[in-house]
C-alpha positions in Angstrom: 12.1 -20.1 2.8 15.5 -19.7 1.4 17.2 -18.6 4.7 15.5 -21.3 7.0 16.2 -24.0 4.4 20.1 -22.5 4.6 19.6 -23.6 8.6 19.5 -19.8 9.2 17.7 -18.0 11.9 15.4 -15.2 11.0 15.0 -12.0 11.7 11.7 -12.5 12.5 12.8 -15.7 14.5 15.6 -14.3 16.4 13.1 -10.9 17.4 10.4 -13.2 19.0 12.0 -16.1 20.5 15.4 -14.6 21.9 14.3 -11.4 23.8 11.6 -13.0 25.9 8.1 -12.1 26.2 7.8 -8.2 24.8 11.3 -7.6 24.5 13.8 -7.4 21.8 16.4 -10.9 21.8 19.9 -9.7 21.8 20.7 -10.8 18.4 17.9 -8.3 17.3 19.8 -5.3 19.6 23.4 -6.1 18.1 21.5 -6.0 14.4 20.1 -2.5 14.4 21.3 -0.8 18.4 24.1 1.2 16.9 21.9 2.8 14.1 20.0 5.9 14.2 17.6 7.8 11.8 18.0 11.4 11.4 15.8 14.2 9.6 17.9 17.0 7.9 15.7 20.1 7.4 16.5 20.8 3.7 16.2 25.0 2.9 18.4 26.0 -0.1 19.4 23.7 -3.3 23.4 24.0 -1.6 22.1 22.2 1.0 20.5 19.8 -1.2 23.2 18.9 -3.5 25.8 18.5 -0.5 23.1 16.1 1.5 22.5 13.9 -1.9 26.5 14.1 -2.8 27.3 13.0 1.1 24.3 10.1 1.0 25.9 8.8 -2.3 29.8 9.0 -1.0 28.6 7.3 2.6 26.1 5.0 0.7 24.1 5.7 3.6 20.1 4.5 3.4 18.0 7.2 3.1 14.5 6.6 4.0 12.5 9.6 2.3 12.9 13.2 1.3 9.8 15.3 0.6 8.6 18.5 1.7 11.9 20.2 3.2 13.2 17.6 4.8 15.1 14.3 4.1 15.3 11.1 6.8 18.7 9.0 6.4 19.2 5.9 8.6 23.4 5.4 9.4 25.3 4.1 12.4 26.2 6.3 14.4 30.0 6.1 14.0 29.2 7.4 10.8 27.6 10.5 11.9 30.6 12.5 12.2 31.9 11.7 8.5 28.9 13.1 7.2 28.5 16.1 9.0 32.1 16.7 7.9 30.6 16.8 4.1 28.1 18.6 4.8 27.6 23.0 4.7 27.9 24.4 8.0 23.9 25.4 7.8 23.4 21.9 8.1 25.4 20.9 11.3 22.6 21.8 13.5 19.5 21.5 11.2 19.0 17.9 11.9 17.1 15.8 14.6 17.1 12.1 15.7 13.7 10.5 14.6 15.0 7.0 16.0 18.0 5.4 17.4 19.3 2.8 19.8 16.8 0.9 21.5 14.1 3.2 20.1 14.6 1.8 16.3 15.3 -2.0 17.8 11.8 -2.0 19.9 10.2 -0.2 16.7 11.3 -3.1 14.5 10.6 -6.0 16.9 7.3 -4.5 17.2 6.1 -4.9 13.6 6.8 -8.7 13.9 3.8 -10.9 15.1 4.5 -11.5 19.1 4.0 -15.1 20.0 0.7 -14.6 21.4 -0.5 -14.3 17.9 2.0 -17.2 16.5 0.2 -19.2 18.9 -3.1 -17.8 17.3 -2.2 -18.1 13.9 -1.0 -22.1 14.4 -4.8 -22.5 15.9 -6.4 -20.9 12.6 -3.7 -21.0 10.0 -6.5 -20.3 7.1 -6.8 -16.8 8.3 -10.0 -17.0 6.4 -12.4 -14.2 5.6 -15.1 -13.2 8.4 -18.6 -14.1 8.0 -21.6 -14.0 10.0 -24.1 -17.1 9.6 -27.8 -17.0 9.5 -28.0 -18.2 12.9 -25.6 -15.7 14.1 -27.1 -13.0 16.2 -27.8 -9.6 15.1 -24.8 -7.2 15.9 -25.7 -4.6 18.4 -23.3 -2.2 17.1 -24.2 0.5 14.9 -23.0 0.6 11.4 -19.5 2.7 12.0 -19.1 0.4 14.8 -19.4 -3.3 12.6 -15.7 -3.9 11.2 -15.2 -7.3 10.2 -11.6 -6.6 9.1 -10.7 -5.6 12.7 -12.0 -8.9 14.0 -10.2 -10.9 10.9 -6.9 -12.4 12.6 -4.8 -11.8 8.8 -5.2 -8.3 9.2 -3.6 -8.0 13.4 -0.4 -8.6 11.9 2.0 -7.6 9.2 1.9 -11.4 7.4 4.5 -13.6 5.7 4.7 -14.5 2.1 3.9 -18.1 3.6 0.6 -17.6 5.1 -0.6 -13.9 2.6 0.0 -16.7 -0.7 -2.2 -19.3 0.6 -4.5 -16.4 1.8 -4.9 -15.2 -1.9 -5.4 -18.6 -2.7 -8.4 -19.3 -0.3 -10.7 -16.1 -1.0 -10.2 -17.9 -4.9 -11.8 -20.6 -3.5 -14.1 -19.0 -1.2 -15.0 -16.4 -4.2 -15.0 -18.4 -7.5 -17.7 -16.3 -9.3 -15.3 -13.4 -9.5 -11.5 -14.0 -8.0 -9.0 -15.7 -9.7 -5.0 -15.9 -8.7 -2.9 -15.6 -11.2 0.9 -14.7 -11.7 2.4 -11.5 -13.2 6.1 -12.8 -13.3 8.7 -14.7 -11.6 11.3 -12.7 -9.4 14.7 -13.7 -9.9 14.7 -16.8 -6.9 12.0 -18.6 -9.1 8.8 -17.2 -6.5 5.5 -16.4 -8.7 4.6 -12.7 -8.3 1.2 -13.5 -7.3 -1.3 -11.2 -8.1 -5.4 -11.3 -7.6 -7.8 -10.5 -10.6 -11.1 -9.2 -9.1 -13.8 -9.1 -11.7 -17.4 -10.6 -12.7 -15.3 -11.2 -16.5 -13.9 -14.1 -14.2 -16.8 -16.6 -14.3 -19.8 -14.0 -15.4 -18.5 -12.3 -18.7 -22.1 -12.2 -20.0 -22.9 -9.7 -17.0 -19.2 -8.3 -17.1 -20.3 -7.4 -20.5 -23.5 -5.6 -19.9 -22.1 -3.4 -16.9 -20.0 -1.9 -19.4 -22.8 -1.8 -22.1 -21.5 -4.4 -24.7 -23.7 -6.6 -24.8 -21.7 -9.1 -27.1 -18.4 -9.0 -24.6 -15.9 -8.2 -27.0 -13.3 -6.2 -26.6 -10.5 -5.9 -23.8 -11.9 -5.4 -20.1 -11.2 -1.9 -18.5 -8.5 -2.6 -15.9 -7.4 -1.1 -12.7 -4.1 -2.4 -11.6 -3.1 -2.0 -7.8 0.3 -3.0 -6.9 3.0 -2.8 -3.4 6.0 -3.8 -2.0 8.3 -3.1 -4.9 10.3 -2.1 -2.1 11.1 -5.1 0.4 10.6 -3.0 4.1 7.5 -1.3 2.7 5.0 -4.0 4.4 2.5 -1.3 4.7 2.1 -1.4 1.1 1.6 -5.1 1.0 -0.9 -5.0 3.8 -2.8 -2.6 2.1 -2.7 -4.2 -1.7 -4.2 -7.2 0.8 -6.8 -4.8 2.4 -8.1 -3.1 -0.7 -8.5 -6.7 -2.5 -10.6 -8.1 0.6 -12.8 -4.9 0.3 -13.4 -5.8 -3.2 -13.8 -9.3 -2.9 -16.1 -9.3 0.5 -18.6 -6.4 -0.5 -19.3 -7.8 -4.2 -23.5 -8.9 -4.2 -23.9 -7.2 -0.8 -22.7 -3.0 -1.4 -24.7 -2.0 -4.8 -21.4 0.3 -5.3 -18.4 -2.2 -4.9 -20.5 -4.8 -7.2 -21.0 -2.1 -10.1 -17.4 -1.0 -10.0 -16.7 -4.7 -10.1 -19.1 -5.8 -12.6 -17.6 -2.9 -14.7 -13.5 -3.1 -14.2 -11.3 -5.9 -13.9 -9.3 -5.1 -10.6 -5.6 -6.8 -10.6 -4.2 -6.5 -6.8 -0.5 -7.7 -6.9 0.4 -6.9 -3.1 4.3 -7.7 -3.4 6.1 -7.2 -6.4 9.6 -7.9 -4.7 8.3 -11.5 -3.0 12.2 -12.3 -2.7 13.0 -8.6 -1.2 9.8 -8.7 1.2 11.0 -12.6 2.4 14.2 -11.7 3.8 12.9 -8.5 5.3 11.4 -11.5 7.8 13.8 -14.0 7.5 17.2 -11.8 7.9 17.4 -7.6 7.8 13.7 -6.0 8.7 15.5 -2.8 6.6 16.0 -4.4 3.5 14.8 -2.4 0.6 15.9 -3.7 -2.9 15.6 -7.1 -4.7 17.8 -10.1 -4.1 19.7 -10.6 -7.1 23.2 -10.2 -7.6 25.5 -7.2 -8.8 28.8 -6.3 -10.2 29.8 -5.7 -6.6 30.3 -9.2 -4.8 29.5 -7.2 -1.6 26.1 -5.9 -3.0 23.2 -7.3 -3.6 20.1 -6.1 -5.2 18.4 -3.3 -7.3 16.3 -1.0 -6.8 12.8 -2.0 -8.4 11.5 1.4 -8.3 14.6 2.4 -10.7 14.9 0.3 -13.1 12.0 0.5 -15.6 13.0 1.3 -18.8 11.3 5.3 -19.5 13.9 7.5 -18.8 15.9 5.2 -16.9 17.9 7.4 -14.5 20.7 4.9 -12.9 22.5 6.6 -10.2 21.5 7.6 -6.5 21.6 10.9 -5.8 23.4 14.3 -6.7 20.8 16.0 -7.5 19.8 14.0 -11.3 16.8 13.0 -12.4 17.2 13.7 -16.2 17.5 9.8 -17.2 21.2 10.6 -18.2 24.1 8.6 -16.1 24.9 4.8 -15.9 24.1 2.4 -13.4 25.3 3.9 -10.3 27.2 1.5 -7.7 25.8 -1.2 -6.6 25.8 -0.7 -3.3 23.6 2.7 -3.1 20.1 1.4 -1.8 18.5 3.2 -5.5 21.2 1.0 -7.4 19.0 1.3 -10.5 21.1 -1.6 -12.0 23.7 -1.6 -14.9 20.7 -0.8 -17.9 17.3 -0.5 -18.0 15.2 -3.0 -16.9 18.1 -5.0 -15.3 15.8 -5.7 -12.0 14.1 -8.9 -12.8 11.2 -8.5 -11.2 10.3 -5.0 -13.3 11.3 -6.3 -16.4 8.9 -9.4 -15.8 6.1 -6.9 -14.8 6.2 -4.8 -17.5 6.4 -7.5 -19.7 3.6 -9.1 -18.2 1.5 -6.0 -18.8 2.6 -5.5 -22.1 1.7 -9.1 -23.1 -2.0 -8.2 -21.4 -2.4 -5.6 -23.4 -1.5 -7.2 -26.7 -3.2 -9.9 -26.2 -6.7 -8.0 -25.6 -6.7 -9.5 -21.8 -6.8 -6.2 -20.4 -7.1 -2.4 -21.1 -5.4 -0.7 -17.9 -7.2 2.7 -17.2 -5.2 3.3 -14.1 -2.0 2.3 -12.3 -1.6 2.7 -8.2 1.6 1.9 -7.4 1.5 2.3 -3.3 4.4 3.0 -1.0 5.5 4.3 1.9 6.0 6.6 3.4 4.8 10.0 3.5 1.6 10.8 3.4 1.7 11.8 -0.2 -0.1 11.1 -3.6 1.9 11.6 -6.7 1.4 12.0 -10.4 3.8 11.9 -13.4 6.7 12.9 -14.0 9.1 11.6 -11.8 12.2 11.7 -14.0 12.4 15.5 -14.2 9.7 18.4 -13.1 11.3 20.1 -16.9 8.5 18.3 -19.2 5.0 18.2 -18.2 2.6 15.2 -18.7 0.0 16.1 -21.5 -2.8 15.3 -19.3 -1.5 17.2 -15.9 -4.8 18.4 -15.1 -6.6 15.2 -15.5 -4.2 14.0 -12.8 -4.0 16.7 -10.6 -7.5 16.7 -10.2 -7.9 12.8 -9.7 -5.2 13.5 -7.6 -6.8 15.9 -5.4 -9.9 13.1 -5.6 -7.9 10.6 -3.9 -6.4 12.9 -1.7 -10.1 14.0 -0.2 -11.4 10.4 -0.2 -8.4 9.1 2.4 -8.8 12.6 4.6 -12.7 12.0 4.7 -12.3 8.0 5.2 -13.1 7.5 9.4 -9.8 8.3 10.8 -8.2 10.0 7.6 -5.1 11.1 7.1 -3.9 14.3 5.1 -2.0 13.8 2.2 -0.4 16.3 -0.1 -0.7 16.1 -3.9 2.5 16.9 -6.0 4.2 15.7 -8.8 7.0 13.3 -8.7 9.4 14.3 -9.6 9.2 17.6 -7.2 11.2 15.8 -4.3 12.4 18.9 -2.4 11.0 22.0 -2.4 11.7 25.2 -0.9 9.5 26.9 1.9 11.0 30.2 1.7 13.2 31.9 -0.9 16.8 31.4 1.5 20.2 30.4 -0.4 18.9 31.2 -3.9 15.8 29.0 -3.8 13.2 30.7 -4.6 9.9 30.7 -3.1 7.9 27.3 -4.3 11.4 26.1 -6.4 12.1 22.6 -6.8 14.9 21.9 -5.4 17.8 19.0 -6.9 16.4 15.7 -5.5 18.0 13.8 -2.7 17.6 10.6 -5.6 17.4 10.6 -9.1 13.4 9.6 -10.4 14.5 8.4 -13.3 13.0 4.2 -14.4 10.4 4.9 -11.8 6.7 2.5 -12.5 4.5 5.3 -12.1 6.5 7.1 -15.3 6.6 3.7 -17.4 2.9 2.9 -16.9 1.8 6.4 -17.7 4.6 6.8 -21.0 4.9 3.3 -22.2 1.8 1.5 -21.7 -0.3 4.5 -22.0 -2.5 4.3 -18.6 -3.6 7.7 -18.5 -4.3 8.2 -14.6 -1.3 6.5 -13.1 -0.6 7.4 -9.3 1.6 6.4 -6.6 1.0 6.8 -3.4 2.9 7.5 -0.2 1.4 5.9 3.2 1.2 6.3 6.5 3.3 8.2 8.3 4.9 11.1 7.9 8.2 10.0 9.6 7.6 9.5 13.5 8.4 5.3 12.4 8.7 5.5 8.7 9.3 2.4 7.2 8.0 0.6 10.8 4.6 1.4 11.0 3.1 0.1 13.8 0.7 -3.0 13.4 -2.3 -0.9 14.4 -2.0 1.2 11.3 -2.9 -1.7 9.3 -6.8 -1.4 9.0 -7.0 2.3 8.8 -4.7 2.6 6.1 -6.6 0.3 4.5 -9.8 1.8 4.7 -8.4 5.1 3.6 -6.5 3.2 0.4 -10.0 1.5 -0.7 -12.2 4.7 -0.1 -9.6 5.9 -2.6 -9.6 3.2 -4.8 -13.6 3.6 -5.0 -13.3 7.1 -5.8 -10.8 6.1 -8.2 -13.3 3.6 -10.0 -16.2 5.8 -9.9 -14.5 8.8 -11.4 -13.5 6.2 -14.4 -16.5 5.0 -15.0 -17.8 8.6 -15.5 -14.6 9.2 -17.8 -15.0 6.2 -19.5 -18.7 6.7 -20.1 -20.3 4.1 -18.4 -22.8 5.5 -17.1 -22.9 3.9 -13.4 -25.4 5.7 -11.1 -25.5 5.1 -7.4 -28.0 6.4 -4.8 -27.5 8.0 -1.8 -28.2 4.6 0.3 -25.8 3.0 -2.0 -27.9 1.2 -4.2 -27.7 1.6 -7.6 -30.3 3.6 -9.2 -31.6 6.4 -12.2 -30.6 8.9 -9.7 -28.2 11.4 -8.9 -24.5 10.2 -7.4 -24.0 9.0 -3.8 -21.8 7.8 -1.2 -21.6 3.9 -1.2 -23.1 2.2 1.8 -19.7 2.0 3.7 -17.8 -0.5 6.2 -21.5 -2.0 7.8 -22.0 -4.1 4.5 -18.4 -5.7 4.6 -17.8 -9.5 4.9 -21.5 -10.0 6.0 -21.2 -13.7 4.4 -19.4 -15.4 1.8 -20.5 -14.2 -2.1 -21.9 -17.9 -3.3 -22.8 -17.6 -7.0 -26.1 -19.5 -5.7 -23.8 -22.8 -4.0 -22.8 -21.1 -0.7 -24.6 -19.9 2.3 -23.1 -18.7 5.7 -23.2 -22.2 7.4 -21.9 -24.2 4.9 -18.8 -21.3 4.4 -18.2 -21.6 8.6 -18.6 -26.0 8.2 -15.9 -26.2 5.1 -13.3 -22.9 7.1 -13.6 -25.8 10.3 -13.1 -28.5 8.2 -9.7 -27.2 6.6 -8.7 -25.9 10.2 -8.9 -29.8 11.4 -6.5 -30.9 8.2 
């Protein structure tokens, strides 16, 4: 990568080899020992306004706002200057979430730890599981069979250097409906690589008929899935990786996952800031924006989640949100960039989309843009809660549909449902906020995806969503969180595909043991059918998928 090549030492690097076994090196301490994450409670729009104004002054990093409270990582030297901005309400309505040695040993622990480097040099393919037809039956019950938990790529938080080639194998592994393909190039010349799940890929004729055309004309129903449009987000990624193995694994052997994939193209783009998400491993674990340069020398980067061209908001904080204001300063981690669309990467993914679209590739029916953190999904608007989306209560209830799917997935979490543009809102009615009112956001919405999708491209049930947590490590999730945020996103993403084909007319029926059937609807067969043995498209069987995964080990 472009730090290594430079004769750097990563991040990454410097956290596993200079600390010895299970400990942080020293380089990693001096990095991140003297910050500390704090939680404001937020209860009147004063407060709010003097907490945005005082981020945006201090440039400081803050990591989320939601609910009535807002987390904001600064050194600590810093601490005093902004509590000198700030109401005297606010001097003792904050808490330390992290700090010191606390926030060092929760970074170091999201890298891999060199048992698993060790691991991953033994079985670099980090190819899918599969059991053979000589293996012996599990003695498990259903719940208990998770082949994602025993898949090495999932243990870890992965590289762009080992998830690329990953993408690139279940293509190989998956030809009769995975392709890789690209939707852009960031602004260090990496591909934005992106996986198209679909039977259109090699079965059009049966692509066709799931969506009762029997000719195949027309542009498929798409669901796009996208992550990481903010570099230290890695939960995202992981999941966008999660959700596609799902998919790709299950099709031919869960009647539910192969009609939603017969019927929808699904593209899974899992980083859509590559250049961002590789020096979160190669240099600053905390990095959030893109890597491309600024009016400011000192600066680099824009915010990705800022910059899209509907009501393009520009600055960071005070309380906006109306799509007014210029570009902010470059140095405010939600720089939105000096015009719309001045962030590469987003320019190069709407266009991308917008090129799909007029060229009949693809008719996207829904847009996920996941985050973290939170514990949240949103709908449109995010630019402003003063004009309401003309289908609001199509999305709120799709909305609430997600929500229930991830709190009844095993080991669900609760998430809220809101707008996005609500940021802050009131519990009480203190300080003249009313009860229930929105309060002036800690950040401005404006340029957000989830509003351009929804606006511009006209993808009526557009979402983003907020993962895991809801603050206790933020942005440094640990590794163990990787699999059951995974399986809550793609109970969610099912939900999400069966509710479209209902909207969309196409008349998919599934019966309560999953298959599909004349009857009434049903839950899917669940996690016992996943990654049983590879999909072959009448070439592969088990043995001859576990002979070609040694074979490319040996290489």
């Amino acid at each position: 990568m472009a730090a290594a090549a430079a004769g750097h030492v990563s991040v990454a690097e410097s956290a596993l080899n200079g600390g010895g076994r299970g400990s942080p090196s020293g380089k990693l301490m001096a990095q991140y020992e003297q910050d500390v994450v704090l939680r404001f409670n937020i209860s009147s729009a004063d407060e709010a306004v003097a907490l945005a104004e005082a981020a945006d002054v201090l440039f400081l990093d803050v990591w989320e706002f939601t609910g009535n409270w807002v987390d904001i990582r600064l050194s600590k030297d810093v601490v005093p200057s902004l509590l000198g901005l700030l109401p005297a309400s606010l001097q003792n309505a904050h808490a330390p979430l992290m700090h010191g040695y606390d926030l060092v040993h929760a970074i170091f622990d999201t890298y891999p730890t060199p048992h698993d480097r060790r691991e991953r040099r033994l079985d670099s393919s980090f190819t899918p599981h599969f059991r053979t037809s000589s293996s012996p039956p599990s003695s498990e019950s259903p719940d208990q069979q998770d082949h994602s938990e025993s898949n090495i790529f999932f243990r870890d938080y992965q590289p762009l250097s080992v998830i690329h080639p990953w993408l690139q194998l279940l293509q190989s592994l998956f030809p009769t409906h995975v392709r890789v393909t690209t939707v852009g190039v960031t602004y260090e010349g990496r591909d934005i690589e992106a996986l198209r799940v679909g039977a259109s890929q090699r079965n059009p004729a049966a692509a066709a008929a799931a969506r009762g055309n029997d000719d195949g004309g027309g542009p498929r129903p798409t669901i796009l899935i996208a992550g990481g449009s903010h570099a230290r987000e890695w939960i995202a990624t992981s999941t966008v990786t999660y959700v596609a193995y799902g998919l790709v694994t299950r099709y031919g052997k869960d009647a539910a996952v192969t009609a939603l994939v017969d019927a929808f193209d699904w593209v899974l783009v899992p980083s859509l800031n590559p250049d961002g998400y590789a020096y979160s491993w190669e240099r600053d674990r905390l990095w959030r924006k893109n890597r491309q340069p600024t009016p400011s020398r000192f600066c680099r980067g824009v915010d990705l989640d800022r910059a899209y061209g509907f009501h393009w908001g520009g600055g960071s904080g005070g309380g906006g949100g109306d799509g007014g204001g210029a570009g902010g300063n470059a140095c405010s981690e939600s720089f939105a960039g000096a015009a719309p669309f001045d962030g590469v990467e987003a320019a190069r993914f709407a266009g991308w989309a917008r090129n799909e679209t007029a060229a009949g590739r693809a008719r996207f029916v829904a847009f996920v843009d996941l985050h973290s953190y939170a514990q949240e999904v949103l709908f449109p608007y995010s630019y402003s809660c003063g004009a309401a989306p003309p289908t609001l209560e199509n999305l709120e209830e799709v909305a609430l549909g997600l929500a229930k799917a991830i709190r009844l997935a095993k080991g669900g979490r609760v998430y809220q449902t809101m707008p996005a543009c609500e940021g802050n809102v009131a519990a009480g009615g203190e300080a003249g906020a009313g009860k229930g009112k929105v309060l002036p956001r800690i950040e401005s919405g404006g340029g957000s995806a989830l509003d351009w999708f929804y606006a511009e491209l006209g993808v009526r049930y557009s979402f983003q969503l907020k993962l895991r947590d809801t603050g206790s490590y933020g942005f440094l999730l640990p590794r163990e969180n990787i699999v059951p945020t995974g399986k809550e996103v793609l109970d969610a993403m099912l939900y999400l595909g069966r509710f479209l084909a209902g909207d969309l007319g196409l008349g998919l029926r599934f019966e309560e043991d999953g298959s599909e059937g004349e009857g009434g609807e049903g839950e899917e067969t669940g996690e016992e059918n996943a990654g049983d043995g590879a999909d072959d498209g009448g070439d592969w069987d088990g043995e001859n998928v576990e002979w070609e995964l040694r074979r490319r080990r040996r290489r």
